[in-house]
C-alpha positions in Angstrom: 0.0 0.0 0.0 3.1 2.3 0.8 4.2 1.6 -2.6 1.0 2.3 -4.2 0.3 5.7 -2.6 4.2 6.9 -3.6 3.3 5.6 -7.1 -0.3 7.8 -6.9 1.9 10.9 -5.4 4.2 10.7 -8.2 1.5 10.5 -10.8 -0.2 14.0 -9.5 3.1 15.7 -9.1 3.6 14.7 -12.9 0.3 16.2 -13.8 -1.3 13.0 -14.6 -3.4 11.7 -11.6 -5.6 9.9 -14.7 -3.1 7.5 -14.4 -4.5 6.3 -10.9 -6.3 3.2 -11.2 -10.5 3.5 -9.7 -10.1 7.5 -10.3 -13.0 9.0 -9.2 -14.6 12.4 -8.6 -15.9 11.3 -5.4 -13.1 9.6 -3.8 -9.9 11.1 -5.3 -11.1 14.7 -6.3 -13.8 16.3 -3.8 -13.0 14.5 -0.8 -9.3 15.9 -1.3 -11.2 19.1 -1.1 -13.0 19.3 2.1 -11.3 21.9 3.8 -11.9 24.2 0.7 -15.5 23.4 0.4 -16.3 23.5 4.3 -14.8 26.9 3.8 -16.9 27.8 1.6 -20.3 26.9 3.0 -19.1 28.6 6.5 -18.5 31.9 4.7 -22.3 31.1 2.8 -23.7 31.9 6.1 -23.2 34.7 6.0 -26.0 35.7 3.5 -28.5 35.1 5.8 -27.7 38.8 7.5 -29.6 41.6 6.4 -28.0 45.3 7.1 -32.1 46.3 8.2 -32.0 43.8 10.8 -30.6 44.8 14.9 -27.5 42.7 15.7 -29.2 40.2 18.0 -31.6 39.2 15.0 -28.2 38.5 12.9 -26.8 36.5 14.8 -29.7 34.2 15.2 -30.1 34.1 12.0 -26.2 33.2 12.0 -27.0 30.5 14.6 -30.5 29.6 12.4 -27.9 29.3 9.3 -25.6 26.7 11.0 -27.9 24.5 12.6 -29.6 23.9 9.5 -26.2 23.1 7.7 -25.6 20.8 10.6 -29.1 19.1 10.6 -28.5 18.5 6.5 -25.2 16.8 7.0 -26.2 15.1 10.1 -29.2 13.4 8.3 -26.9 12.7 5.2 -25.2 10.3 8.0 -28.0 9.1 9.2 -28.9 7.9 5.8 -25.5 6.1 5.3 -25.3 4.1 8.5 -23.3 6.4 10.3 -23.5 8.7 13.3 -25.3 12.0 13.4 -22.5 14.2 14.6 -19.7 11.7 11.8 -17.4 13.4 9.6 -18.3 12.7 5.9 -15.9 10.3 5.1 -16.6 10.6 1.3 -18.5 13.4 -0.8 -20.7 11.3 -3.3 -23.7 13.2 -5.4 -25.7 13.3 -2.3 -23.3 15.6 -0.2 -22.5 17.3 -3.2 -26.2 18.6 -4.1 -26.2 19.3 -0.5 -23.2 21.5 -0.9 -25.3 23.7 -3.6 -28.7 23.7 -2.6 -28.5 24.1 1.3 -26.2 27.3 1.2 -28.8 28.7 -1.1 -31.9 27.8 1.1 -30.5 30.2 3.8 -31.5 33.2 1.6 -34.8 32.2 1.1 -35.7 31.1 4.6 -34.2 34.2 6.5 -35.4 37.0 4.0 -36.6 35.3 1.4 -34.0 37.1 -1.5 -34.5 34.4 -4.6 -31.9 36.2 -6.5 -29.2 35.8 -4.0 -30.4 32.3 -3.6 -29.8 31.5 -7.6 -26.5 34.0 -7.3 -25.9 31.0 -4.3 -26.4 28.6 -6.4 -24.7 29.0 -10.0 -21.3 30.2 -7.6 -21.3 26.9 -5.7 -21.7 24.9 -9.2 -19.0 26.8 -10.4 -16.4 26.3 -6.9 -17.2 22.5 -8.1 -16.3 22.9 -11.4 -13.1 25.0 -10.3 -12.2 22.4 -7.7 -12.9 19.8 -10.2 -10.2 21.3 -13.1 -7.6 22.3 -10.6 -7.6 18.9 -8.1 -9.0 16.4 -11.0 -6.6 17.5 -13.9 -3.4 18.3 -10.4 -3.3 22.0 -12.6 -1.2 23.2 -10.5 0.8 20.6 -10.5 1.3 20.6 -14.6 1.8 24.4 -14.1 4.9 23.2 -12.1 6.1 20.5 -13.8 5.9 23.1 -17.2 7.6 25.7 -15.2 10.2 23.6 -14.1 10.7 22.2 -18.1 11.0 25.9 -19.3 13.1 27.0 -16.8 15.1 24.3 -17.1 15.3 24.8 -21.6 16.6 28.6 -20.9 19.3 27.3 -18.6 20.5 25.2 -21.6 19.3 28.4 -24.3 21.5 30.4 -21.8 25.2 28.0 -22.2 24.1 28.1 -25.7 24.4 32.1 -25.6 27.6 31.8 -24.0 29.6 29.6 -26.2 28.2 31.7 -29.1 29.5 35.0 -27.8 33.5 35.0 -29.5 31.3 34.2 -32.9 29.1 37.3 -32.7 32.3 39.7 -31.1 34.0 38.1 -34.2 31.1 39.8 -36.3 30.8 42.6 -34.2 34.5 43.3 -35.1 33.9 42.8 -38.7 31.2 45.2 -39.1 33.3 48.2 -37.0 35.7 48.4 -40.1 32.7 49.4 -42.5 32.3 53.1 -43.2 28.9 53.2 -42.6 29.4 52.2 -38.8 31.8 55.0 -38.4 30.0 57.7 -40.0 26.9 56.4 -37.1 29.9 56.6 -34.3 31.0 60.0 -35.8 27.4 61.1 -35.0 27.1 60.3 -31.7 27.9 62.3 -28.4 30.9 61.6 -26.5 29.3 60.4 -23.1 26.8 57.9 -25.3 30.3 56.9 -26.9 31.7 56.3 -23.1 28.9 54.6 -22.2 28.9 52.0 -25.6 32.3 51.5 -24.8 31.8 50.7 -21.3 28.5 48.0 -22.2 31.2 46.3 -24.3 33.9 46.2 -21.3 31.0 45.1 -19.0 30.1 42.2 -21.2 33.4 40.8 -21.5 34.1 41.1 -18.1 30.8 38.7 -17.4 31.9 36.7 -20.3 35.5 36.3 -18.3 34.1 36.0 -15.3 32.1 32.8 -16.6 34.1 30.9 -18.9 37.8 31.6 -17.4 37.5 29.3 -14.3 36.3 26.1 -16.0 38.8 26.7 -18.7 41.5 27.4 -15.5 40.4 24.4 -14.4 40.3 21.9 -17.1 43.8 23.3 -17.6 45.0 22.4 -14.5 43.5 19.1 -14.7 
């Protein structure tokens, strides 16, 4: 089993949790996103307040708003053999329609505001359909493994630069003796000159300071 959830973490990391054998929405994908969604249904309770309503009145509606999320998931374990107060151990299509219609009741119930109620509930189908792209497809995990790739290519794109930097001071000499690029020096200012000058001294330097070691090296070796 140890070698079977290292093979399953290795999979997601490379982007492709399809891989996993038995993949499933309801096992591998929403349950891993609990926290998230518990999150989200806390901070839905919040639409039962109304700004016209005293303080005390809010917060039983706050208190109205829990205990009939609570009631809702504690007969969802009633139904599946398990105790009222149990934490869902899996988040099938029950739980899930749940998760978008109960939010969305709160509205109705304390206030009754059936636009905020639909507002409710085309936001919670699309946290699920977020949740679903991002933990079912490990986006951010491909995102990672891509960054890693190109980061990794313009290391390589950057020796490549290097080694071909005598080649294009070898041109860049070559095109100094034409007449045309003196007549464009002539034109310049002397502190633009200065400053050419010193862009050329600077880029040597780095160049040096880059390839003179390992060549120091391999001649000592």
């Amino acid at each position: 089993m140890d070698d079977l959830a290292s093979y399953e973490r290795r999979f997601r990391r490379a982007g492709l949790p399809l891989f996993i054998e038995d993949y499933s929405a309801t096992e591998d994908i929403f349950n891993r996103s609990v926290p998230l969604l518990g999150l989200v249904v806390i901070g839905e309770v919040s639409l039962a307040l109304d700004e016209q309503w005293a303080w005390w009145a809010n917060v039983l509606a706050i208190l109205g708003g829990l205990a009939i999320l609570l009631t809702a998931v504690g007969l969802v374990n009633r139904l599946r053999g398990r105790r009222f107060t149990a934490r869902p151990e899996r988040l099938g299509k029950t739980e899930l329609v749940l998760f978008v219609l109960v939010p969305a009741l709160l509205p109705l119930v304390f206030g009754g505001q059936a636009r905020q109620a639909a507002l409710t509930v085309v936001a919670n189908l699309l946290v699920l359909g977020i949740v679903y792209l991002i933990v079912g497809y490990a986006l951010v995990d491909t995102l990672r493994w891509a960054a890693v790739r190109v980061l990794g290519e313009l290391t390589k794109s950057l020796a490549v630069l290097a080694r071909a930097v005598p080649l294009l001071l070898v041109f860049s000499l070559l095109l100094v003796m034409t007449q045309e690029m003196w007549l464009v020096f002539g034109s310049l200012p002397v502190p633009f000159l200065a400053l050419t000058g010193g862009l050329f001294l600077a880029l040597g330097a780095v160049f040096l300071a880059a390839r003179l070691p390992r060549e120091v090296a391999s001649l000592e070796q």
